[in-house]
C-alpha positions as CSV (number, residue, x, y, z in Angstrom):
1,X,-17.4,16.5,29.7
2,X,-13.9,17.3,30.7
3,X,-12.3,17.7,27.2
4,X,-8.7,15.5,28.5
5,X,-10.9,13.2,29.8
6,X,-13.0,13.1,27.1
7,X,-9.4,12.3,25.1
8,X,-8.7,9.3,27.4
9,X,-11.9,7.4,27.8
10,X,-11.8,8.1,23.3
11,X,-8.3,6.4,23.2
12,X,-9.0,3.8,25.7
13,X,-12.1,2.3,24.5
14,X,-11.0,2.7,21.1
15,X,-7.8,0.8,21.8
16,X,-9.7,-1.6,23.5
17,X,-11.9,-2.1,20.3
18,X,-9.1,-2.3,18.2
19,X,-7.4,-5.2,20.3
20,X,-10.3,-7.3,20.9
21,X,-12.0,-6.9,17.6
22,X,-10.1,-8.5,15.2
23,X,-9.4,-12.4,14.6
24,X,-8.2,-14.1,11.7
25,X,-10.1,-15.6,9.1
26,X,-10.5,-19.2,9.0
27,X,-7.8,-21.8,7.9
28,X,-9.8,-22.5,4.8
29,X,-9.6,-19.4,3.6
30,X,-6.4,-18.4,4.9
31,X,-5.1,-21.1,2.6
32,X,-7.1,-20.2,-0.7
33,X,-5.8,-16.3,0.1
34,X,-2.2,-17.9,0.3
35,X,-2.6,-20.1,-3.0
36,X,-3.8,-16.2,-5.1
37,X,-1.0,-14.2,-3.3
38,X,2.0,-17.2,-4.2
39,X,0.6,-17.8,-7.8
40,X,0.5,-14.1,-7.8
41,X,4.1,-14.0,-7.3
42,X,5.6,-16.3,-9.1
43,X,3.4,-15.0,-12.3
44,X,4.8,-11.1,-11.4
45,X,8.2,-12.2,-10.8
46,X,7.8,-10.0,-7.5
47,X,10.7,-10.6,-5.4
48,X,8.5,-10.8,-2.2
49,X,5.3,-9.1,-0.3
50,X,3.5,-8.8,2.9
51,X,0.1,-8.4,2.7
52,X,-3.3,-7.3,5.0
53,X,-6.5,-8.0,4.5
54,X,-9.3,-7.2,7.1
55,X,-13.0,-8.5,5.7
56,X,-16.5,-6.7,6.5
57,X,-16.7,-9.0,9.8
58,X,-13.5,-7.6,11.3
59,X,-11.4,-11.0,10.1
60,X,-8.2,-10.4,9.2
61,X,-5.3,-12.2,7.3
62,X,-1.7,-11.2,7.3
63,X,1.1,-13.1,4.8
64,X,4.0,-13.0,2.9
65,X,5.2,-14.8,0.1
66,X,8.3,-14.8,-1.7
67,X,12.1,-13.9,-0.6
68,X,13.8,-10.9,1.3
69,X,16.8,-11.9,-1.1
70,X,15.8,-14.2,-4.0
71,X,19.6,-14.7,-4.3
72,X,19.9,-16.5,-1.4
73,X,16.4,-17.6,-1.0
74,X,16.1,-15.7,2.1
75,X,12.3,-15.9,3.3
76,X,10.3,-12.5,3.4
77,X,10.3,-12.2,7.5
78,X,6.9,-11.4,8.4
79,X,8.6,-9.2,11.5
80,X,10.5,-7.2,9.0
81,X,9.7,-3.1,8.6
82,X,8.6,-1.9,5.0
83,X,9.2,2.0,4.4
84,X,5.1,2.9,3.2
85,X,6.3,5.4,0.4
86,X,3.8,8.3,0.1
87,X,1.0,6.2,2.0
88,X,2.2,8.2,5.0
89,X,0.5,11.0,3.0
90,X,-2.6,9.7,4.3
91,X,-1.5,9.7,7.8
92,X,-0.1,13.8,7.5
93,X,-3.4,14.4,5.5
94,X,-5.4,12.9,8.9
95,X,-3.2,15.1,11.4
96,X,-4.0,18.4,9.3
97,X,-8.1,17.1,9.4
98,X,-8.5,16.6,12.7
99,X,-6.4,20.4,13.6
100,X,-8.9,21.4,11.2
101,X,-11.8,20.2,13.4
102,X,-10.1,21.3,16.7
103,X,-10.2,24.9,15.0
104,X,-6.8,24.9,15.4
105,X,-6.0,25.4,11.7
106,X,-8.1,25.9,8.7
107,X,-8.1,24.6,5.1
108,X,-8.4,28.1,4.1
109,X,-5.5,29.4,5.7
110,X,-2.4,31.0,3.8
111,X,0.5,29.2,3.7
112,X,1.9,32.9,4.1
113,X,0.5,32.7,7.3
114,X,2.5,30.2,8.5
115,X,5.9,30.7,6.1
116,X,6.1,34.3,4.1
117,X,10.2,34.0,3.1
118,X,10.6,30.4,1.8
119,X,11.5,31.4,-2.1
120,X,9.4,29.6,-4.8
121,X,6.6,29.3,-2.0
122,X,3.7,31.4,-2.9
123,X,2.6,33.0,0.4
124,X,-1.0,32.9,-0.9
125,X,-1.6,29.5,-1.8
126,X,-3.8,27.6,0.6
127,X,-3.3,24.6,2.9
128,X,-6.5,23.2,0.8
129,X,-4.6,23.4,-2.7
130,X,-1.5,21.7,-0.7
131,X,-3.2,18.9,0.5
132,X,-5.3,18.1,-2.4
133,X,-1.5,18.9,-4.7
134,X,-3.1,21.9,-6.4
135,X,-1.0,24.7,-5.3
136,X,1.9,25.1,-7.9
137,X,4.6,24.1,-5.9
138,X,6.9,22.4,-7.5
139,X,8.5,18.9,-7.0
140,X,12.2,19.6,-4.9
141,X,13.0,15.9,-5.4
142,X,15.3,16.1,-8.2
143,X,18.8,13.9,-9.0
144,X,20.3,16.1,-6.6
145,X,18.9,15.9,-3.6
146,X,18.4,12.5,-3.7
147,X,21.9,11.9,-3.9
148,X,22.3,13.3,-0.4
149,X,20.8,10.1,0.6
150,X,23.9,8.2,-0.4
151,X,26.7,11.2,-0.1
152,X,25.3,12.5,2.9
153,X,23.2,9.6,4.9
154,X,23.1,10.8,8.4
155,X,22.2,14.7,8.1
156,X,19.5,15.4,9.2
157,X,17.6,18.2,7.0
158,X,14.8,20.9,8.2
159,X,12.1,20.8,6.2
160,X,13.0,24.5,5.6
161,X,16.4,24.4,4.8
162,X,15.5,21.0,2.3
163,X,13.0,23.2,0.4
164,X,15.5,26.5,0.5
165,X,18.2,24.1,-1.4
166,X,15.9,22.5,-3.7
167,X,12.8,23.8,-4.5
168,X,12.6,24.7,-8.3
169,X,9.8,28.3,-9.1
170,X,6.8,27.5,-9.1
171,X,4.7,25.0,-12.1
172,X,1.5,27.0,-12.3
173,X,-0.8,29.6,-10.7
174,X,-2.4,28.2,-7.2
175,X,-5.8,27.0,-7.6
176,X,-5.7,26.6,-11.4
177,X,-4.0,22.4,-12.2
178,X,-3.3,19.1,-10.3
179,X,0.3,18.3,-10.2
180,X,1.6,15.6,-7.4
181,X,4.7,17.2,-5.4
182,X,6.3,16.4,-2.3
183,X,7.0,19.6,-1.6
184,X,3.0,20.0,-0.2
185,X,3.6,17.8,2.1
186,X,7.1,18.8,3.5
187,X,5.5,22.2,4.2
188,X,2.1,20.5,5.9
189,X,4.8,18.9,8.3
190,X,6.1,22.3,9.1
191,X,2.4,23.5,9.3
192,X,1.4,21.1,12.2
193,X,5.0,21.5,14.2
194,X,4.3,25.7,14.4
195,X,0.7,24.8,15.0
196,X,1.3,22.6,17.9
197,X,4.5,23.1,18.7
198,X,5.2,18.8,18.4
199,X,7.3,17.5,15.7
200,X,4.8,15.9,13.4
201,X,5.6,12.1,13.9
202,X,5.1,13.2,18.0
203,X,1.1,14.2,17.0
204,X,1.2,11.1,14.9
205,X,1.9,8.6,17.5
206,X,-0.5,10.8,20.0
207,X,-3.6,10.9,17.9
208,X,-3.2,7.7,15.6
209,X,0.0,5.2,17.0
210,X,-1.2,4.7,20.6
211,X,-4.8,4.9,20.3
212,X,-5.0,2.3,17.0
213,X,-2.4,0.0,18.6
214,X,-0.1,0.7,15.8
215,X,2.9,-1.3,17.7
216,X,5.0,-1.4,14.3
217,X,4.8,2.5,13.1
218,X,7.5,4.2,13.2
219,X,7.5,8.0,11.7
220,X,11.6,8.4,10.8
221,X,14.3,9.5,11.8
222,X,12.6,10.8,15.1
223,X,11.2,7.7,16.4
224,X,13.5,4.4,17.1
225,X,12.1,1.1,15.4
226,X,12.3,-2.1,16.9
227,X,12.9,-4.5,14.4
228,X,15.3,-4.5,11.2
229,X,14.1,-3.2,7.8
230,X,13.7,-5.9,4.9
231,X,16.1,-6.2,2.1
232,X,14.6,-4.0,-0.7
233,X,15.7,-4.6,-4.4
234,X,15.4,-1.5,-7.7
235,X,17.2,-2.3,-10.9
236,X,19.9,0.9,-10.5
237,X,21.8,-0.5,-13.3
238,X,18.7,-1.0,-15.6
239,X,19.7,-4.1,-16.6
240,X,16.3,-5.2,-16.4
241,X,17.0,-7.1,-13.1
242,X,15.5,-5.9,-9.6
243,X,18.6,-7.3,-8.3
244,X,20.1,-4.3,-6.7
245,X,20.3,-3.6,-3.0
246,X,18.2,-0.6,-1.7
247,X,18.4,-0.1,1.3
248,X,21.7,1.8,1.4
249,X,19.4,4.7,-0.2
250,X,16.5,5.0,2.5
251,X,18.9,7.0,5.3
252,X,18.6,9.3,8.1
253,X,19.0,11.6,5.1
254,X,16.1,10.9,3.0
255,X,13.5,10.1,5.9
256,X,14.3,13.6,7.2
257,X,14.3,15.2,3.8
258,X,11.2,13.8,2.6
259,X,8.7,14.3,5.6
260,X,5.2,13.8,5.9
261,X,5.7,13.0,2.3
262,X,6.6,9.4,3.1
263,X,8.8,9.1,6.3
264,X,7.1,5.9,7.7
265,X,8.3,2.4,8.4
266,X,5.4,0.7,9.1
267,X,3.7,-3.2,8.2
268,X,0.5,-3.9,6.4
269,X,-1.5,-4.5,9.3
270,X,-1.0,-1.7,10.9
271,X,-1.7,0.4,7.9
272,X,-5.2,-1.4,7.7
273,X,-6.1,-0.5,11.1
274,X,-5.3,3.1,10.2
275,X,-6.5,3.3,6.8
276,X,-9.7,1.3,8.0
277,X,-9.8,3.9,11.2
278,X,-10.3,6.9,8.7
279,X,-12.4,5.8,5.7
280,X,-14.5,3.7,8.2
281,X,-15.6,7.0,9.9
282,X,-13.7,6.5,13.5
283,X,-11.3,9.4,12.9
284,X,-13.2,12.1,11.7
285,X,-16.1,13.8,11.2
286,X,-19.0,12.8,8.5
287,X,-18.6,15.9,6.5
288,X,-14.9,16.2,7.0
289,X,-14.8,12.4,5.7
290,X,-17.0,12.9,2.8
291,X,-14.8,16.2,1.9
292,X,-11.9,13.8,2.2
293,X,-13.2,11.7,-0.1
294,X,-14.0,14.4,-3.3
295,X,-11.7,13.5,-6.0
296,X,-10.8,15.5,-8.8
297,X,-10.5,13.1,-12.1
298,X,-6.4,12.7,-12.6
299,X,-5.0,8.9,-12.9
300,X,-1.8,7.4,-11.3
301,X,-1.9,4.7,-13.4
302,X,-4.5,1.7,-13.6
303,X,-7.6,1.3,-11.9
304,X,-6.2,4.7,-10.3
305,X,-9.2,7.3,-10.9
306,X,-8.8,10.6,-8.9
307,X,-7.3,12.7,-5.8
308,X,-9.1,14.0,-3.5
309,X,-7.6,15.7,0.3
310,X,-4.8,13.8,1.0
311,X,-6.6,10.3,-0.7
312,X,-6.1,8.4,-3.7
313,X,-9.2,6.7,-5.5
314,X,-9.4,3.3,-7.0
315,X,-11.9,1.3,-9.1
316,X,-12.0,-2.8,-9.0
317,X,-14.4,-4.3,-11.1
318,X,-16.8,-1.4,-10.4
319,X,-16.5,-0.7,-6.7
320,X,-14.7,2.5,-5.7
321,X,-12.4,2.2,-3.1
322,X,-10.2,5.0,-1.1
323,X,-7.0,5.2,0.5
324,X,-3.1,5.8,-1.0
325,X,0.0,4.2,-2.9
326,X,3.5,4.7,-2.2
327,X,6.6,4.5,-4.3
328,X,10.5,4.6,-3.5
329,X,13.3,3.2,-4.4
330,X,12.6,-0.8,-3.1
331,X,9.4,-0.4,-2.4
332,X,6.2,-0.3,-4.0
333,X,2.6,-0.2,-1.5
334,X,-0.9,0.3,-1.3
335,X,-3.4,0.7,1.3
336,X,-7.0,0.8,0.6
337,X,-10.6,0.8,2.0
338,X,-13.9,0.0,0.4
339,X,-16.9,1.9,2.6
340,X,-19.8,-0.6,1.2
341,X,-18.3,-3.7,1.9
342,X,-16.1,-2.7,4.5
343,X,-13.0,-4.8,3.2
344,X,-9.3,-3.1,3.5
345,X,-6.1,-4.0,1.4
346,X,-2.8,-2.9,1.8
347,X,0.2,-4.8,0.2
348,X,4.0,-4.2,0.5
349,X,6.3,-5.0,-2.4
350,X,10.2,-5.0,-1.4
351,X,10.8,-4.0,-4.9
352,X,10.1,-1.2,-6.6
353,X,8.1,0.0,-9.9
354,X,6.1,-3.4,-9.8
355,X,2.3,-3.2,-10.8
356,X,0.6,-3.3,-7.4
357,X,-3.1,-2.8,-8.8
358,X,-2.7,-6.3,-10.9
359,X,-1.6,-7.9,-7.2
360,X,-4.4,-5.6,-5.5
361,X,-6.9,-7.3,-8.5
362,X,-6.2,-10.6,-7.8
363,X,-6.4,-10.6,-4.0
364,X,-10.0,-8.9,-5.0
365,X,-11.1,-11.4,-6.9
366,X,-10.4,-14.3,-4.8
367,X,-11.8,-12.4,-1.6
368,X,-15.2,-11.9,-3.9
369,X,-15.1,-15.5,-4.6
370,X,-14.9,-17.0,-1.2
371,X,-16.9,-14.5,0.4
372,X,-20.1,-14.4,-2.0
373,X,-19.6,-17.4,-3.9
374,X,-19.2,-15.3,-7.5
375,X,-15.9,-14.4,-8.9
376,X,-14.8,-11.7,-10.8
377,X,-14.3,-11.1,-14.6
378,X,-12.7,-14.6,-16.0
379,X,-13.3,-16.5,-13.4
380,X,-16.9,-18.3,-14.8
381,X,-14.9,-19.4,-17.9
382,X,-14.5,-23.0,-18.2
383,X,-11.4,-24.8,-18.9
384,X,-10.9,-27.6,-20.9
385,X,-7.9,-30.3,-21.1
386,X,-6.4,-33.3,-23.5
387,X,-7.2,-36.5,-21.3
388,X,-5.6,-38.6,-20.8
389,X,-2.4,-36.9,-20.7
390,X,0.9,-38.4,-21.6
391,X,4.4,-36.7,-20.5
392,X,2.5,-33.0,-20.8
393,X,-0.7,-31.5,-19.8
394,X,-2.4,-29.7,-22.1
395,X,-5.3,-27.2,-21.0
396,X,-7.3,-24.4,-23.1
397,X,-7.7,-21.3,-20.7
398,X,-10.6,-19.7,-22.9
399,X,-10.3,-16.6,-20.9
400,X,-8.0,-13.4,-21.3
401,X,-5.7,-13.3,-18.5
402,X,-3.8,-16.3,-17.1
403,X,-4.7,-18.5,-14.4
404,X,-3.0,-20.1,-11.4
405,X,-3.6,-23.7,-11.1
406,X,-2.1,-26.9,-9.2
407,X,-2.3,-30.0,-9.5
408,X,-3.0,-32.4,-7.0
409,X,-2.9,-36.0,-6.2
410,X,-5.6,-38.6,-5.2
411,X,-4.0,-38.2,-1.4
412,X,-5.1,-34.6,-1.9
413,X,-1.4,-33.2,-1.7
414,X,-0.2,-30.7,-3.9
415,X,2.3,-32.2,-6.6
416,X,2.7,-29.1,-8.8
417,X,2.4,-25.9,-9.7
418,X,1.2,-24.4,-13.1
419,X,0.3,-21.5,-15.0
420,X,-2.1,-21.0,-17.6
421,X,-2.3,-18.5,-20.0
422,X,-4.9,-17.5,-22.5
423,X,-5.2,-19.5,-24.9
424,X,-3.1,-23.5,-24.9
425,X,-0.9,-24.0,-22.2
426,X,1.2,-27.4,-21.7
427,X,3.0,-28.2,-18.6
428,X,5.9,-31.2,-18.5
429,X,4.2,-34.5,-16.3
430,X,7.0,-36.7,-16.7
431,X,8.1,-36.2,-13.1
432,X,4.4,-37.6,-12.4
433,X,3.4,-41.1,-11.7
434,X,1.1,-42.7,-14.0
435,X,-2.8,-42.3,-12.2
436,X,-5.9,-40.0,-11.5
437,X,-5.1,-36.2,-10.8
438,X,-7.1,-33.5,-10.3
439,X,-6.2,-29.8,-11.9
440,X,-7.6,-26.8,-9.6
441,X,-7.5,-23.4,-10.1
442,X,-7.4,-20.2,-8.5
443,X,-11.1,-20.1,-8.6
444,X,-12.4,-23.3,-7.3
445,X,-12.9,-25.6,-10.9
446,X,-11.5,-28.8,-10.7
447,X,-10.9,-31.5,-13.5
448,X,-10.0,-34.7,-13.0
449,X,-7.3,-36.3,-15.7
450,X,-5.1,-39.3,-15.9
451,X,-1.6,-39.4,-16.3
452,X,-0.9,-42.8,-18.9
């Protein structure tokens, strides 16, 4: 078959896939989702999130909770961008793959191939030990770069000349330790432009974009987005507050500067369809996907178990999933994809250093409830209360973690709100009419109480 048209009838009919496939989940469960992700909130004290989950069957819910300023109460706009952080990692990691299949590049190749007079770039470290952040190059982000962000917001920076001003010697011999650096990923950019003479975000919108409908990608400063950036919030003064406006930092400057290392304004949804696209098999090859998928054992934090080609691995209550996590200042994300159940995650925090796996465990749990009928970890514990309850509600959470709850009213309306955490927890009733209530939490138990 004629190879272009080969290319076309592949895009089309997987466009066409992607478009008709997916349909949200029921309102049921739309709402229970929405009742995890606002308790989740409130209990995390995130300033706001957008969120995408697409279930085994293709179902998908999108949402936000919480503020785009919590100042003003501003509601998180669902048509808002979100900069993805080092998620776009996984998008540079699949443009380098599928050269790799097209024999147009090889994992074994020499960077010195490529680059032979960059200093502090070993010419015989491999595209392999780049991508899986085993090479030795060092990290160029340092104090002073970033601060051309702010002193300097509208140059716009070659990923040469960024690592000829920055990049530090070298943090160990090629081949021989793990250490996470940007730098990799700057020079991958500069790999794919010499190998296909496109810019990189031009072969990301050709291969992945277009063809998986991702309307709200944008790979920066190259490409023009159409709709504003939400407020993003980091606590500059560390004063222990995330109260301190972001955005000023993410410029022409630092999307330029940092690359295929995490140059991406993008939306949960359209990160699913991607992430889903790749670990789901549609993107690559069998072997290139299990190779992918090999992760040496190094953490990123909790629940964070291992990196393997451009891919971060994650473990929730014993399932492994695959995919990526992004931090910058304002934001904090995660995208990832679980091949046995074929359910995908990815959440957006407009604040950053927030603990996205707690958010990412909750979610979990609450999907595994609704969609098997058994939840997760504390969720068979029983609760108990004082009844009948005066001007406070007192309840004994037996389990370890904290619950969210509400209470609602014999016309089945919410009335309130409450959280509780191991251990007694009391919430104030006087607001309350005296009468029969009926505490629910977050997993479906309900006790009835009266309020004297």
């Amino acid at each position: 078959m004629n190879r272009l048209y080969s290319t076309f009838l592949s895009v089309f009919l997987l466009t066409a896939f992607t478009a008709n496939a997916q349909q949200p989940v029921s309102a049921e469960i739309a709402q229970q989702l929405q009742f995890t992700l606002d308790s989740a909130v409130k209990v995390m004290k995130l300033t706001g999130v957008s969120v995408n989950i697409t279930m085994s069957d293709d179902k998908v819910w999108n949402a936000v909770s919480g503020y785009a300023d919590a100042s003003t109460q501003e509601p998180f706009n669902p048509e808002h961008l979100l900069w993805s952080g080092s998620i776009a990692k996984l998008f540079t990691g699949g443009v380098v793959l599928q050269l790799a299949e097209e024999g147009r590049l090889s994992l074994e190749d020499k960077i010195g191939s490529y680059f032979n007079d960059i200093p502090n770039v070993d010419p015989n470290v491999t595209l392999r030990e780049m991508i899986k952040h085993r090479s030795g190059i060092n990290e160029f982000l340092s104090q002073a770069a970033s601060s051309q962000w702010y002193n300097n917001p509208d140059k716009v920076w070659t990923g040469r000349e960024v690592l000829e001003t920055y990049l530090p010697a070298k943090s160990f011999n090629h081949g021989t330790n793990f250490q996470y650096s940007n730098s990799n990923f700057v020079l991958l950019a500069m790999v794919v432009e010499q190998v296909t003479g496109n810019t990189l975000g031009e072969e990301m919108r050709n291969r992945f974009f277009i063809p998986l409908g991702l309307n709200n990608t944008f790979f920066m400063p190259e490409q023009q987005p159409t709709a504003a950036v939400t407020p993003c919030w980091s606590d500059f003064n560390q004063d222990g507050k995330w109260d301190d406006q972001a955005n000023f930092i993410l410029s022409t400057s630092f999307a330029s500067m940092v690359s295929g290392a995490g140059a991406m304004l993008t939306q949960p949804a359209d990160v699913s369809k991607y992430t889903r696209a790749v670990f789901g098999g549609e993107l690559l090859s069998e072997s290139t996907l299990a190779e992918m998928k090999q992760c040496t054992n190094v953490s990123f934090g909790p629940n964070s178990t291992g990196y393997g080609i451009s891919t971060m691995r994650y473990k929730f209550f014993n399932r492994e999933y695959f995919g990526h996590g992004g931090d910058i200042s304002g934001f904090t994300t995660l995208t990832m994809h679980q091949p046995e159940t074929n359910l995908t995650l990815t959440l957006m925090i407009n604040m950053d250093l927030q603990n996205r796996v707690a958010l990412a465990a909750a979610l979990l749990k609450k999907v595994t409830l609704i969609t098997t009928g058994i939840a997760e970890s504390d969720a068979h514990l029983t609760l108990s209360l004082v009844n009948p309850a005066n001007d406070q509600l007192t309840v004994f959470n037996p389990g370890t973690v904290a619950i969210n709850a509400q209470v609602i009213g014999v016309d089945g309306r919410k009335v309130m709100d409450v959280i509780l955490k191991p251990g007694k927890s009391t919430s104030d009733l006087t607001a309350l009419k005296s009468g029969l209530y009926l505490l629910t939490d977050e997993h479906q138990h309900s006790i009835r109480f009266v309020k004297e």
